[in-house]
C-alpha positions in Angstrom: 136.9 -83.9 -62.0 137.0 -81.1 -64.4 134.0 -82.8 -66.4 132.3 -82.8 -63.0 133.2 -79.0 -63.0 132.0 -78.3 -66.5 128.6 -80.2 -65.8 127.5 -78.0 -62.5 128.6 -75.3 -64.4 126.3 -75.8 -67.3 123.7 -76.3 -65.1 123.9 -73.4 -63.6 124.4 -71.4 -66.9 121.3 -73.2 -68.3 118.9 -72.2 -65.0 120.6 -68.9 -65.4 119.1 -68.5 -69.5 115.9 -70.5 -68.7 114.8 -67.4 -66.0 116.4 -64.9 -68.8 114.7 -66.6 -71.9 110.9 -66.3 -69.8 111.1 -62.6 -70.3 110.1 -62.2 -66.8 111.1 -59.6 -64.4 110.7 -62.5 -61.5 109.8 -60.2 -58.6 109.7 -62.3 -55.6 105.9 -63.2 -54.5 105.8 -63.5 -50.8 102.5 -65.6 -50.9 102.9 -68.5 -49.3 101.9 -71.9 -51.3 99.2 -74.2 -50.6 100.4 -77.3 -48.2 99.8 -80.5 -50.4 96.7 -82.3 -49.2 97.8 -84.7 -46.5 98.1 -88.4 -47.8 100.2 -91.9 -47.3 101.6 -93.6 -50.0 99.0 -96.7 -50.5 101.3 -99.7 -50.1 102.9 -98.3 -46.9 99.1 -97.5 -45.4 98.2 -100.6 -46.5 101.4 -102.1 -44.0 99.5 -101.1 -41.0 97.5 -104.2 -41.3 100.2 -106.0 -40.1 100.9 -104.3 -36.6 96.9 -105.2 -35.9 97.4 -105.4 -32.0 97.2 -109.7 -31.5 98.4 -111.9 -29.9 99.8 -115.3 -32.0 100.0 -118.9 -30.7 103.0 -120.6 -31.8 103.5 -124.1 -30.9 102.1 -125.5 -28.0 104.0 -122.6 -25.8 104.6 -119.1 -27.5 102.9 -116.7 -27.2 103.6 -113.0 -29.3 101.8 -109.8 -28.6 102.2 -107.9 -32.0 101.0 -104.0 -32.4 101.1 -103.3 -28.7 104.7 -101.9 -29.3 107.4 -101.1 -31.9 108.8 -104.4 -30.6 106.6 -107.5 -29.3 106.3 -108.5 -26.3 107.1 -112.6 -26.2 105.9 -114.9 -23.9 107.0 -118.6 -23.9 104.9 -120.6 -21.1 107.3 -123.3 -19.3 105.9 -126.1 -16.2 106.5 -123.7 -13.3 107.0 -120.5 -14.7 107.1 -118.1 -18.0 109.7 -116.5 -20.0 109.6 -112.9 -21.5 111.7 -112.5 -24.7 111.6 -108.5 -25.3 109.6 -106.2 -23.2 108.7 -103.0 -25.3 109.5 -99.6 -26.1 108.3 -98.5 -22.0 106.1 -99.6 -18.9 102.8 -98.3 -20.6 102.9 -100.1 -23.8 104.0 -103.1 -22.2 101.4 -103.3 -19.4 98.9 -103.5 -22.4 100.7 -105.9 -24.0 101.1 -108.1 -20.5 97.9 -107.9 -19.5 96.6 -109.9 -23.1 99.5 -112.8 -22.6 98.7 -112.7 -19.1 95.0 -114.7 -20.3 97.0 -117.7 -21.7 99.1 -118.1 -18.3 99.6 -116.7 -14.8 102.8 -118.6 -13.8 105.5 -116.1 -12.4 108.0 -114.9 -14.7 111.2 -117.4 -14.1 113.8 -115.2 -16.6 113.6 -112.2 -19.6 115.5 -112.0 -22.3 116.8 -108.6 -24.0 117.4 -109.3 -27.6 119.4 -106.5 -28.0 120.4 -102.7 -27.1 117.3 -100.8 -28.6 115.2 -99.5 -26.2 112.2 -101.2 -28.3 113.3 -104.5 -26.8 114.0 -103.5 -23.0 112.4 -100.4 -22.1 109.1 -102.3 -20.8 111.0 -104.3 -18.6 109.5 -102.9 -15.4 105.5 -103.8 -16.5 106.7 -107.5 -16.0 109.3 -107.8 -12.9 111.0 -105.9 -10.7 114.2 -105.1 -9.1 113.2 -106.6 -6.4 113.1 -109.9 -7.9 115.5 -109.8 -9.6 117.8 -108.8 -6.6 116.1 -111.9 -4.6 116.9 -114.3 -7.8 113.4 -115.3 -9.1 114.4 -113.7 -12.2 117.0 -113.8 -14.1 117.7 -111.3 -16.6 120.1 -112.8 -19.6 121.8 -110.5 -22.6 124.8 -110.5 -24.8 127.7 -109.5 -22.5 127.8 -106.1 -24.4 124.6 -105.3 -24.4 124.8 -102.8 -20.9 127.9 -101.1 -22.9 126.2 -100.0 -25.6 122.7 -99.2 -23.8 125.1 -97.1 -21.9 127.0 -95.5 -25.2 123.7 -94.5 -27.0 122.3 -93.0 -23.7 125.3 -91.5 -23.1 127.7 -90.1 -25.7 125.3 -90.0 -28.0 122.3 -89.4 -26.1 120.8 -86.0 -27.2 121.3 -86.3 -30.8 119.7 -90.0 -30.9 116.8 -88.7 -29.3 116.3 -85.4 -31.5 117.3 -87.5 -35.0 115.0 -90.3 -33.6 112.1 -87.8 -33.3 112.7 -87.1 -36.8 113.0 -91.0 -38.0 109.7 -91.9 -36.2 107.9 -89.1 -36.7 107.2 -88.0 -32.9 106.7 -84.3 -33.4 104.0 -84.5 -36.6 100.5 -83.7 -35.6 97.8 -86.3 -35.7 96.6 -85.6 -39.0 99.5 -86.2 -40.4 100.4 -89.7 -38.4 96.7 -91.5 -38.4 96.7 -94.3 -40.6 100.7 -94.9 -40.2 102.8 -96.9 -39.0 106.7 -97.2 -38.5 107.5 -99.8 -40.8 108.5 -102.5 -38.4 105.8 -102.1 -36.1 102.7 -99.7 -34.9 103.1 -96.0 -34.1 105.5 -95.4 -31.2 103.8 -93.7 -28.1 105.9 -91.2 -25.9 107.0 -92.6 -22.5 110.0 -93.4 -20.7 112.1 -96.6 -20.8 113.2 -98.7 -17.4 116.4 -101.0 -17.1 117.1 -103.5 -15.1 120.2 -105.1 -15.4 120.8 -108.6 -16.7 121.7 -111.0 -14.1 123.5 -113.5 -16.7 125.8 -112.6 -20.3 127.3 -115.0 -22.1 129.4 -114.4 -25.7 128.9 -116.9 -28.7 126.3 -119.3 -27.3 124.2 -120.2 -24.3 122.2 -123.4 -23.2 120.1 -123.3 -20.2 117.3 -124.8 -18.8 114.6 -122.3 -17.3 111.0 -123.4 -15.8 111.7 -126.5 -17.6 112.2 -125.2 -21.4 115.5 -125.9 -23.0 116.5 -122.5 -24.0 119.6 -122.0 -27.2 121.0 -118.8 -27.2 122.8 -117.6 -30.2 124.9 -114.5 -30.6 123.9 -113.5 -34.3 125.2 -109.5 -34.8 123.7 -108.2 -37.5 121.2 -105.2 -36.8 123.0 -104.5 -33.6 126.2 -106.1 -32.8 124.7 -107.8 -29.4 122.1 -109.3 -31.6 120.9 -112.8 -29.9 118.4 -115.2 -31.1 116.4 -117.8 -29.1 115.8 -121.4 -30.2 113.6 -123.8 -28.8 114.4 -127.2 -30.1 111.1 -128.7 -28.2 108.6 -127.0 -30.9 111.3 -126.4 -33.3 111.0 -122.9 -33.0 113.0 -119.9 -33.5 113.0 -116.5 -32.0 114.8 -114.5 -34.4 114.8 -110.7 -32.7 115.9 -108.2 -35.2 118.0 -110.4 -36.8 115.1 -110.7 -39.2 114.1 -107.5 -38.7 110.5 -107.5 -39.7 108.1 -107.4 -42.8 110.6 -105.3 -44.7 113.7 -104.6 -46.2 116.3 -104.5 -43.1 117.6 -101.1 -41.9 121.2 -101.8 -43.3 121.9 -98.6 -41.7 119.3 -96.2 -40.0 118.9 -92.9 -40.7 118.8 -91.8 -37.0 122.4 -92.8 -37.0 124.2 -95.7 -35.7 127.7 -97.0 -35.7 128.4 -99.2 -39.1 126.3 -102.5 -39.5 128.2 -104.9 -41.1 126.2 -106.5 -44.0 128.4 -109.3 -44.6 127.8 -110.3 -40.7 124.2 -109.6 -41.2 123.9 -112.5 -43.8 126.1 -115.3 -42.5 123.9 -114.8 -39.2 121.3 -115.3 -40.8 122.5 -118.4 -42.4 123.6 -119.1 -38.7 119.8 -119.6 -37.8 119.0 -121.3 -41.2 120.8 -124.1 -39.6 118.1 -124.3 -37.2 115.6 -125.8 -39.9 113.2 -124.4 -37.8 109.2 -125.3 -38.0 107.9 -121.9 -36.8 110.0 -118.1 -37.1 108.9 -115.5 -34.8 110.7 -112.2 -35.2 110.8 -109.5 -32.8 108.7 -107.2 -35.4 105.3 -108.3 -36.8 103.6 -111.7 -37.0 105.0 -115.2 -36.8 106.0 -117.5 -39.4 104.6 -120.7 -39.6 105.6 -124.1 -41.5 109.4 -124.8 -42.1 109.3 -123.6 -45.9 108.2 -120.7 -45.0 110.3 -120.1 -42.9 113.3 -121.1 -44.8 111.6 -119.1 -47.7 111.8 -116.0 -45.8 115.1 -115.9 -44.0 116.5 -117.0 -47.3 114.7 -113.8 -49.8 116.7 -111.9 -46.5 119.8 -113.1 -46.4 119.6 -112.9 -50.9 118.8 -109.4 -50.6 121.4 -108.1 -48.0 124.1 -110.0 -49.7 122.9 -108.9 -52.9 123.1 -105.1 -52.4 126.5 -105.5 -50.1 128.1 -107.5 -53.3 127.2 -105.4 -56.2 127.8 -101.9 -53.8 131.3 -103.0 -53.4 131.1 -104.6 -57.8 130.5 -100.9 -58.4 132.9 -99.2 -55.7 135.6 -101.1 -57.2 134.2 -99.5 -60.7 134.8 -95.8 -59.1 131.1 -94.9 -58.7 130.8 -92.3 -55.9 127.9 -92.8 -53.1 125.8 -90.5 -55.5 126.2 -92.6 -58.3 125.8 -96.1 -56.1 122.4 -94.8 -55.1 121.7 -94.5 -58.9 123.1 -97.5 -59.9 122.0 -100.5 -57.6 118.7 -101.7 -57.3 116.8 -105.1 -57.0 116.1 -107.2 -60.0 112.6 -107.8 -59.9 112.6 -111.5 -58.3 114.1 -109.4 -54.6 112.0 -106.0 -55.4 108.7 -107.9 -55.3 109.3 -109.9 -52.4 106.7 -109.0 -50.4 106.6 -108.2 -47.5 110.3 -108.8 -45.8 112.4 -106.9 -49.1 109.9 -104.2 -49.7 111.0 -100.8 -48.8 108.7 -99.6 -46.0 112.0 -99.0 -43.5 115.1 -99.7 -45.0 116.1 -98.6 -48.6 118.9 -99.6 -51.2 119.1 -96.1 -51.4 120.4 -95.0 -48.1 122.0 -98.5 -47.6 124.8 -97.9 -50.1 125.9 -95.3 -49.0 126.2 -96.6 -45.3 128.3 -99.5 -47.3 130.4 -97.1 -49.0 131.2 -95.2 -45.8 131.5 -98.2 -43.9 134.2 -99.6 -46.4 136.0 -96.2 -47.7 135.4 -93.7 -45.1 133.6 -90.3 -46.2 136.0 -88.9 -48.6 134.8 -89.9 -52.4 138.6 -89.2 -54.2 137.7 -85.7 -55.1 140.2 -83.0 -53.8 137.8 -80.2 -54.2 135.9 -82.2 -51.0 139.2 -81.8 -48.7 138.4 -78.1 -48.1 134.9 -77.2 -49.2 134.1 -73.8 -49.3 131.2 -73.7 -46.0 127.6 -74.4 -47.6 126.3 -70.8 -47.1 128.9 -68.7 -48.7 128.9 -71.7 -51.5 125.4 -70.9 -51.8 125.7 -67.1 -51.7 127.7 -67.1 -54.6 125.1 -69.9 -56.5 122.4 -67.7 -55.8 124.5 -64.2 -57.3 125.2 -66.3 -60.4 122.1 -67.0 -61.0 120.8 -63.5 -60.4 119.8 -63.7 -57.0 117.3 -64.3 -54.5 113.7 -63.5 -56.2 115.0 -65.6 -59.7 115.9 -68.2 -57.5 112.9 -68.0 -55.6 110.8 -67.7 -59.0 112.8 -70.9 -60.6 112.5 -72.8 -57.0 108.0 -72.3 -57.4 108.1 -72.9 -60.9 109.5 -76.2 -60.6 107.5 -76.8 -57.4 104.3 -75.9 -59.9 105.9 -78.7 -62.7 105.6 -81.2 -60.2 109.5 -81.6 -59.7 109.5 -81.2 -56.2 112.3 -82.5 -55.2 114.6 -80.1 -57.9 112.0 -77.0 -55.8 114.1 -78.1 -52.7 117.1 -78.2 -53.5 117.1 -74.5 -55.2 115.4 -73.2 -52.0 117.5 -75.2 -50.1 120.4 -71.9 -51.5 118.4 -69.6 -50.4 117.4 -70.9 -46.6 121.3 -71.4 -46.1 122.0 -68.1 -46.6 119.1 -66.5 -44.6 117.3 -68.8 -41.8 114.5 -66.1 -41.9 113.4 -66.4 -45.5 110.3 -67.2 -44.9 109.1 -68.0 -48.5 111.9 -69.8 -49.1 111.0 -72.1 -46.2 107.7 -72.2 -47.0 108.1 -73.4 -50.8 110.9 -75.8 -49.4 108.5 -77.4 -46.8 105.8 -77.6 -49.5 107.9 -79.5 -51.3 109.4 -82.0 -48.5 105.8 -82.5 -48.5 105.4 -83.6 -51.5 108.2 -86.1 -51.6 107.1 -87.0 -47.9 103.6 -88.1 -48.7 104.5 -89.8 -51.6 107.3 -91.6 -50.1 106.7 -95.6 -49.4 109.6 -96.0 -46.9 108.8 -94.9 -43.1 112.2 -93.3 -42.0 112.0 -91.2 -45.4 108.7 -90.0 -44.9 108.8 -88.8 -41.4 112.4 -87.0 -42.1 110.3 -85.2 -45.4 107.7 -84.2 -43.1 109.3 -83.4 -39.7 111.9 -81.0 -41.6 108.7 -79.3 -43.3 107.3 -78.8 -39.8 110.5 -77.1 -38.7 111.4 -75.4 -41.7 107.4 -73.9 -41.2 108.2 -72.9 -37.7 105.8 -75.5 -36.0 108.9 -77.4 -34.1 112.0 -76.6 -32.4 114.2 -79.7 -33.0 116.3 -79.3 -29.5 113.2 -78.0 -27.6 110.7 -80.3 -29.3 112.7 -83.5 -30.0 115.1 -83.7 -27.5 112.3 -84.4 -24.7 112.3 -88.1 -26.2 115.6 -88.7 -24.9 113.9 -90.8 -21.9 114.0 -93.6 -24.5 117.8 -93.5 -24.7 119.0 -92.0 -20.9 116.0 -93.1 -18.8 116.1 -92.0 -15.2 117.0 -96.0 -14.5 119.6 -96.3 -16.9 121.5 -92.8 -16.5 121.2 -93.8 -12.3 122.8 -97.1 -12.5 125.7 -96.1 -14.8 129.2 -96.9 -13.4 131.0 -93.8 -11.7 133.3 -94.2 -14.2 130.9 -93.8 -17.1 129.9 -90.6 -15.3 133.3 -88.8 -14.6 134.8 -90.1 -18.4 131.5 -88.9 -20.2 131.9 -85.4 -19.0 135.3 -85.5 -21.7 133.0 -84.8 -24.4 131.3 -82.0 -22.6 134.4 -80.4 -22.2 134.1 -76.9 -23.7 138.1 -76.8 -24.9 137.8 -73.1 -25.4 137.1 -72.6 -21.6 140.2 -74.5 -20.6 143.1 -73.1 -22.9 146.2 -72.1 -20.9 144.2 -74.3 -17.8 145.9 -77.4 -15.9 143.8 -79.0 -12.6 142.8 -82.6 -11.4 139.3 -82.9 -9.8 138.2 -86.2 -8.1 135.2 -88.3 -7.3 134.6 -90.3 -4.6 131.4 -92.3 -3.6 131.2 -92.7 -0.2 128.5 -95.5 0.0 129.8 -97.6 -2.8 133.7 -96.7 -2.8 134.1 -95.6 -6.3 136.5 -93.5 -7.1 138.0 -91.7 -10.0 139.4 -88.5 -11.5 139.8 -86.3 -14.1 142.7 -84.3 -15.4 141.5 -81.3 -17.5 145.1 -80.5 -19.4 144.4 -77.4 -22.0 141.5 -78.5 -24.0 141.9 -82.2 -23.0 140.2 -83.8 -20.1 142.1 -87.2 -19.6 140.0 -90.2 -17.0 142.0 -91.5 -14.5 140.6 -94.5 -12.9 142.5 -94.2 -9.7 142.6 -90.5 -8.1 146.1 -89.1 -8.3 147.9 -87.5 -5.2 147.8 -84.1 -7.0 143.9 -83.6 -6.8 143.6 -80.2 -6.2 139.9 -80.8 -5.3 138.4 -84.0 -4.4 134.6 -84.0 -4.0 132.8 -86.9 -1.6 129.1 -87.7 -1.4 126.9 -90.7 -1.7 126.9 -92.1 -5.2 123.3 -90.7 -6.0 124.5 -87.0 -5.2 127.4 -87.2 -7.6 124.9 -88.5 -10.7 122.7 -85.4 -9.8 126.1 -83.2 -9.6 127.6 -84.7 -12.6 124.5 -84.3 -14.6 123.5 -80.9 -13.9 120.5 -81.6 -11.7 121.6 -80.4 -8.5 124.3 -77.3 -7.8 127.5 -76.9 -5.6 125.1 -74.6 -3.4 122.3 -77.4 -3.0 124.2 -80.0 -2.1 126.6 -78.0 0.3 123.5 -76.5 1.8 121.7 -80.1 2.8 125.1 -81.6 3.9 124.9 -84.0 1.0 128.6 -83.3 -0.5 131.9 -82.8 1.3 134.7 -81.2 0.0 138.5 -81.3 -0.2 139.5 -78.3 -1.6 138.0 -74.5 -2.6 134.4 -74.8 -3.2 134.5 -71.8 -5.6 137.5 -74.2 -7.7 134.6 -77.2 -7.6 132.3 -74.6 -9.3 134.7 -72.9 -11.8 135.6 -76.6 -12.9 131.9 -78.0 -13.4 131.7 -74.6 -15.4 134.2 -76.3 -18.2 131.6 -78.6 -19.4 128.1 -78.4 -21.7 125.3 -79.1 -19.3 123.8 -82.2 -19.7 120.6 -83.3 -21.0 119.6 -86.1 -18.6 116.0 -87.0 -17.4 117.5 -87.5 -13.6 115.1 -85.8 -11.0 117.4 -85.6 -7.9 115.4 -85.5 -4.7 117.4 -83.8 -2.1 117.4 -84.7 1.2 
C-alpha cells in the first residue's frame, strides 16, 4: 500500500517537473480544440453487415426477421397456426418485421414466447396479438415464471437510471452524423418508441413440453444473460432457438455497462453446455443470423462457452493472486485461438475488460483490501488538492492539451477529468475532455464503449442533459402497459425508495390503499425515515384512500393530484385530505409514462 502511495506520488512530482522543466509560463488558452473528425472503428462498421434487415428460412418451418430490431422477430409456422418467439424492442419495429414473415404464412398466431425480461424480446408484443386474445384463449403467452418480476424490478426500482445509463449504452442521444453507419453490436440501431406487455398466460421453472398448432415445443430454462433465460428446441427439424443465451455475433455482455444485477458466468457456461446436448442441426439466436449444419453449430456454442469459462477461470487464477480489478483488466486477455474467433468472441459488445471487473465484484464485493478506500476523501476536494500540487488549474489545463496534442488521449482525460470535478463550468476543461472521449470513442471497436465515449462528450459539450434528454427512453423500461398492470402491491411498496427520509424525521403515520374494483388492499407505515409495506391494512390507518385501481396508479405515480381526483369524484377518503397530501409530499415524484385520463 505504501508502494502504491510512493508511485501516485511520483507521478505527480514527475507531471509537476515536466510543466516546470518546459520553461513555460502555461497561461491557460481558452480556445476551444478542434472535435476529431467523425469516424467508426473499421471492424465494428464492418459488423453492420450482419443486422442487414432479412428474413432466414430455417428448416422446413422457421422463419427469423433479423435487422428489423435489436432482437429478431421469430416465427415458427405449425398446421393450424404460428408461433412468435420474441417480438422486438416496440409495436413500430415489430410491425415491419411482421409484415415480411407475414409473406411465408397467414395462419393466426396460436402462442408467443418471451425469451426473457429485456424489453428487446417483449416490447413488440402488441404488433402481433392482442389482449383481447389473449383474454379469449387463442393465445397463449408462455415465460419463465420470473420473468413478470423482474420486467417489473427494472421498470420499477430501477427504472429511471436504466433508461438514462441505457441512453448512454446505445447511444440514443448522438446526432445522426455520429450514429450512421453503426450499429449496436448485437443488432441494428435501436429506434425510439414505447414497449407493450401483455402478460404471459403460462410459466413453468426448469423445463416445459407442449404441443402448440401441432409443433412439439421443449422449453429449457438456461440463465445466463438474464436469469429467466429460456431456450426453444424443436426436435422435428432439430433445431434450436437459443435467445440470448448465445447472445449474438460477439463476445457476450458478461456484464453490461448500463447496469444489471450480477450474471453469473459459471451459469452462463454450463447452460450453454445444457443446449450442446441438443446436438442440434440448425442454431438460431435471438441476435443476428442463423446457424446452419450441426458442426457449426456445435463449433460456435463451443468457442462461447471456451471463452466465458476461460476469462471466469483465470479472473478468479488471478484474484486468488491479489490482483485488484485494475490490475485484472491488465492482466487477462484471450490467447489468440478465442481473440480471433470471429464473429461470436470478438469484442463489438462485450469486453474482457469490463467483464472482470463485474467477476471481481460479483465474487468479492467492491472493496479491493485497501484501507485508504474505506473513507475516501470525496473526488472533488481529492482533486482540488491534485490540481494545487501540481500548480493549479492553467498547468493542468496546459499538461491536459499537451498530451491530448501527443496523441495520449486517454491520459488528456483523465487530467481534465481534476479540473471538471472541481468546477462543472470550466468550459475548456470540458471541451479538451470531450475532444478526447472522442478520440477514444471513434477509435473504440466495442459498441457499449463507444457510445459511453461519445454520449459523455455530448454532455460534457453542453449538447445533452442526461435526466432531461435520456430519461425520456424510459418507455422501454415502465411502459404505460407494464407500469398499469403492476400489482397494487408493487405500487404502494415501490414508493419505499421514494421516501425522502429527511422529510419524515421525528414523523410516525399509516396510510392505506384500497381498490375498490379489484379489492386490493395494502398500507404503508412511514416510521422516521423508514416506510415499512404492510400487505394487510392495519386498524391504525390514520388515512385510508379508496378509488378504482386505475386512479390510485395515476395517484401513486404522480399523474393526477389529491385536488383532481377529489374534484371528479374519482377518490374517496377516510381521513384529512390535507394529511393525504402532506403524506404523498414524503416521496420523489415519479418518473412514469402513465397518462391518466380523468373521468
Amino acid at each position: 500500500m505504501l508502494q502504491d502511495t510512493l508511485k501516485t506520488v511520483k507521478i505527480l512530482v514527475m507531471v509537476l517537473s515536466l510543466c516546470l522543466a518546459t520553461g513555460s509560463t502555461l497561461v491557460a488558452e481558452e480556445a476551444t480544440v478542434e472535435k476529431p473528425e467523425i469516424s467508426i472503428h473499421p471492424e465494428l462498421a464492418a459488423h453492420t453487415a450482419h443486422f442487414e434487415k432479412k428474413v432466414y428460412q430455417v428448416g422446413d418451418n422457421v422463419y427469423s426477421a433479423v435487422g428489423y430490431s435489436l432482437g429478431n422477430v421469430i416465427m415458427i409456422v405449425g398446421e393450424d397456426g404460428v408461433i412468435v418467439v420474441d417480438t422486438g424492442t416496440h409495436p413500430g419495429e415489430a410491425a415491419e418485421a411482421w409484415n415480411e414473415l407475414r409473406k411465408y404464412s397467414d395462419k393466426p398466431v396460436r402462442a408467443v414466447v418471451y425469451t426473457h425480461f429485456h424489453p428487446d424480446h417483449w416490447g413488440g408484443v402488441k404488433a402481433i396479438v392482442s389482449q383481447e386474445e389473449v383474454d379469449s384463449g387463442k393465445v397463449r403467452i408462455f415465460a419463465h415464471e420470473t420473468l413478470v418480476s423482474n420486467v417489473v424490478h427494472q421498470g420499477g426500482a430501477m427504472g429511471p437510471i436504466l433508461a438514462m445509463r441505457t441512453g448512454y449504452s446505445f447511444g440514443l442521444g448522438l446526432p445522426p452524423e455520429d450514429r450512421e453507419g453503426m450499429n449496436e453490436g448485437i443488432g441494428p440501431e435501436i429506434t425510439q418508441g414505447t414497449s407493450g406487455f401483455l402478460y404471459p398466460t403460462d410459466v413453468f421453472d426448469d423445463h416445459l413440453q407442449v404441443t402448440i398448432a401441432g409443433v412439439q415445443l421443449q422449453m429449457v430454462h438456461v440463465p445466463s444473460e438474464a436469469p429467466d433465460e429460456i431456450s426453444v428446441y424443436l426436435k422435428k427439424g432439430n433445431i434450436l432457438l437459443s435467445g440470448e443465451t448465445i447472445q449474438g455475433p460477439t463476445l457476450p455482455n458478461i456484464h453490461t455497462l448500463r447496469g444489471t444485477k450480477f450474471r453469473d458466468p459459471l451459469q452462463w457456461y454450463k447452460s450453454i453446455d445444457r443446449l450442446r446436448g441438443f446436438k442440434a442441426a440448425y442454431l438460431v439466436p435471438s441476435h443476428g443470423q442463423p446457424l446452419y449444419g450441426a458442426d457449426r453449430v456445435e463449433e460456435v456454442l463451443r468457442m462461447t462457452r471456451d471463452g466465458i469459462q476461460y476469462i471466469h477461470d483465470q479472473t478468479l487464477r488471478y484474484i486468488n493472486k491479489g490482483l485488484t480489478p485494475d490490475e485484472l483488466a491488465q492482466t487477462v486477455a484471450f490467447p489468440d485461438y478465442l481473440a480471433n474467433s470471429k464473429p461470436y468472441l470478438r469484442e463489438y459488445y462485450g469486453t474482457v475488460k469490463h467483464a472482470v471487473r463485474e467477476i471481481y465484484a460479483g465474487y468479492l464485493g467492491w472493496f479491493e483490501g485497501d484501507p485508504t478506500d474505506l473513507d475516501p476523501m470525496p473526488r472533488s476536494e481529492a482533486s482540488r488538492r491534485y490540481v494545487e500540487l501540481l500548480g493549479g488549474r492553467d498547468r493542468l489545463l496546459a499538461a491536459a492539451r499537451d498530451a491530448y496534442e501527443k496523441g495520449e488521449a486517454q491520459w488528456a482525460a483523465e487530467l481534465a477529468t481534476h479540473l471538471v470535478r472541481i468546477d462543472h463550468k470550466d468550459m475548456p476543461a470540458r471541451l479538451l475532455k470531450a475532444a478526447a472521449l472522442r478520440k477514444l470513442g471513434y477509435a473504440s471497436m466495442n459498441t457499449n464503449w463507444r457510445n459511453w465515449y461519445l454520449t459523455s462528450a455530448q454532455e460534457l459539450e453542453g449538447h445533452i442533459d442526461p435526466v432531461a434528454d435520456l430519461r425520456k427512453f424510459i418507455g422501454a423500461f415502465s411502459s404505460p402497459d407494464i407500469v398499469a398492470a403492476w400489482p397494487l402491491a408493487r405500487l404502494v411498496e415501490g414508493l419505499g425508495p421514494r421516501l425522502a427520509a429527511e422529510k419524515t424525521l421525528g414523523r410516525h403515520v399509516t396510510v392505506a390503499f384500497v381498490a375498490t374494483d379489484t379489492g386490493e388492499g395494502h398500507a404503508l407505515e412511514i416510521r422516521q425515515a423508514v416506510a415499512e409495506f404492510h400487505a394487510d391494512i392495519p386498524s391504525d390507518a390514520e388515512v385510508t384512500v379508496r378509488a378504482p385501481r386505475m386512479v390510485l396508479v395515476g395517484l401513486l405515480t404522480g399523474q393526477a393530484t389529491v385536488e383532481q381526483l377529489l374534484d371528479k369524484g374519482l377518490l374517496g377518503i377516510d381521513g384529512d385530505p390535507a394529511r393525504l397530501r402532506e403524506i404523498l409530499g414524503m416521496f420523489d415524484p415519479m418518473l412514469s409514462p402513465i397518462e391518466l385520463t380523468l373521468r
